[in-house]
C-alpha positions, 0 to 999 in steps of 0.5 A: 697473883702470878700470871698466866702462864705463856706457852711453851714447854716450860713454866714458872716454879714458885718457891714459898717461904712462909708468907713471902713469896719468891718466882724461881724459873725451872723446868718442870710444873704439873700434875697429871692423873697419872699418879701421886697426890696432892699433898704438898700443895700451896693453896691448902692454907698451912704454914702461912704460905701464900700464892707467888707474886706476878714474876715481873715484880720477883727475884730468884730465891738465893740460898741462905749460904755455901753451907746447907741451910737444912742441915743441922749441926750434928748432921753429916753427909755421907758423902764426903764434900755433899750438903745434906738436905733435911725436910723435917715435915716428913722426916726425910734426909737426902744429900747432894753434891756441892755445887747444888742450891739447897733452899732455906728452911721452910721454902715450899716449891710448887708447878703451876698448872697450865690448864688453869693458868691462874698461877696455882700449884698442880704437883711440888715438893719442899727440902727443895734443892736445885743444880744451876738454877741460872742454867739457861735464859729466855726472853720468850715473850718479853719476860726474862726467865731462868731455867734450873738445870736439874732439881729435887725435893721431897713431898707428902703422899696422902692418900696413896695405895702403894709405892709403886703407883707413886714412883710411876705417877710422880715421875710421869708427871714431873717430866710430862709436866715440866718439858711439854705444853700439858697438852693432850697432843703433848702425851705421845712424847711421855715414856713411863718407866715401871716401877722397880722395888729399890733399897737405898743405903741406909736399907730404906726401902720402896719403889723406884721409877724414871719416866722420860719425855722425848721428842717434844717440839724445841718452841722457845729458847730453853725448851728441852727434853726431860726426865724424872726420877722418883723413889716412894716409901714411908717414912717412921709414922708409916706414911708414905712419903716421894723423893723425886729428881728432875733435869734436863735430858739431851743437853751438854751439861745433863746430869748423869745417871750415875750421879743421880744414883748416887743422890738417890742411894742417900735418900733416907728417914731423919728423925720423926715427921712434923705431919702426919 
């Protein structure tokens, strides 16, 4: 089992490829009862997928290759030079520019919960893909950890009521979550955006939201303001389904608000969902 987490705005992102485990550090964990749901978690027992082991023991996930491990022959970006990132368990596509990280096929990613601090999963989401994963590195504590830049993914939203609760829950808890120490104090540094209805290019439509975390107290070495950007719809089963893109906000190397619209204009349905 991982260990607890130590302190900090930052905690561990683990990374589950079938039963073998893998620690990734990034910037982002949690799950508030702000919104979404719980539908991609790591202890419901599926896909053979097992807790991550103790993060002195694991290397980094690396991905497969330069070219997109998800992507399949006959899949094409639509934009030029972009990888696409296929997650077939809920019948998604979405494209990223070539410098990011596009995990293997069957890597699920999950955020530890604080609160708990026994290394299980409070919020994540598979087709996962990551900007400079190696982007900053600590030793807060004596443990030597890496921080992505930015990350996105797809996951699963059983449960939800409409689009608009999911955009403005699932961004409000990857940035509380993922920038702060999840604590109550912690929440006066949250801005929630409101969700907005949006189309992406191919004409799939949803909600949009971006939720902001500022302000919050720089404790450790890679500790950062935060944002979130989440876009809720259903997929082709009508099951309703959440992109979201997480980063660093505030530092030399932020990712820009125009890109992340241009990765969000490409979100859209591929073929039909492995789950329900």
């Amino acid at each position: 089992m991982p260990e607890p987490p130590r302190g900090g705005g930052r905690t561990k992102l683990v990374a589950v490829v079938a039963a073998t485990a893998v620690v990734v550090t990034a910037a982002v964990t949690g799950f508030l009862v702000l919104g979404g749901s719980k539908d991609d978690e790591a202890d419901d027992g599926k896909d053979g997928r097992t807790t991550g082991p103790s993060p002195t023991a694991t290397s980094p996930a690396s991905p497969a290759s330069t070219d997109n491990p998800r992507s399949g022959e006959t899949e094409k970006p639509t934009v030029a030079g972009w990888k696409v990132v296929v997650n077939p368990k809920y019948g998604t596509a979405f494209e990223v520019p070539a410098d990011w990280e596009v995990q293997r096929p069957g890597v699920f990613a999950f955020f530890e919960d604080k609160a708990k601090g026994d290394g299980s999963a409070f919020i994540g989401f598979s087709g996962a893909s990551f900007l400079k994963p190696d982007y900053c590195t600590s030793e807060d504590g004596g443990y030597k950890e890496t921080h992505a830049l930015a990350g996105s993914g797809t996951k699963g939203e059983s449960g939800a009521k409409d689009t608009a609760s999911i955009a403005r829950g699932d961004s409000a808890t990857f940035a509380f979550g993922g920038f702060t120490d999840q604590s109550e104090a912690a929440k006066k540094y949250l801005r929630i955006g409101k969700a907005k209805s949006f189309t992406t290019a191919s004409g799939l439509t949803g909600s949009v939201a971006t939720s902001y975390v500022t302000g919050v107290p720089k404790k450790h070495t890679c500790d950062t303001d935060g944002k979130a950007v989440t876009f809720a719809f259903k997929n082709s089963s009508g099951s309703f389904v959440s992109w979201t893109l997480y980063g660093a906000k505030g530092v030399k190397d932020e990712l820009s608000d125009a890109t992340v619209d241009k990765i969000l204009a490409t979100v859209r349905l591929h073929g039909d969902p492995t789950v329900e």
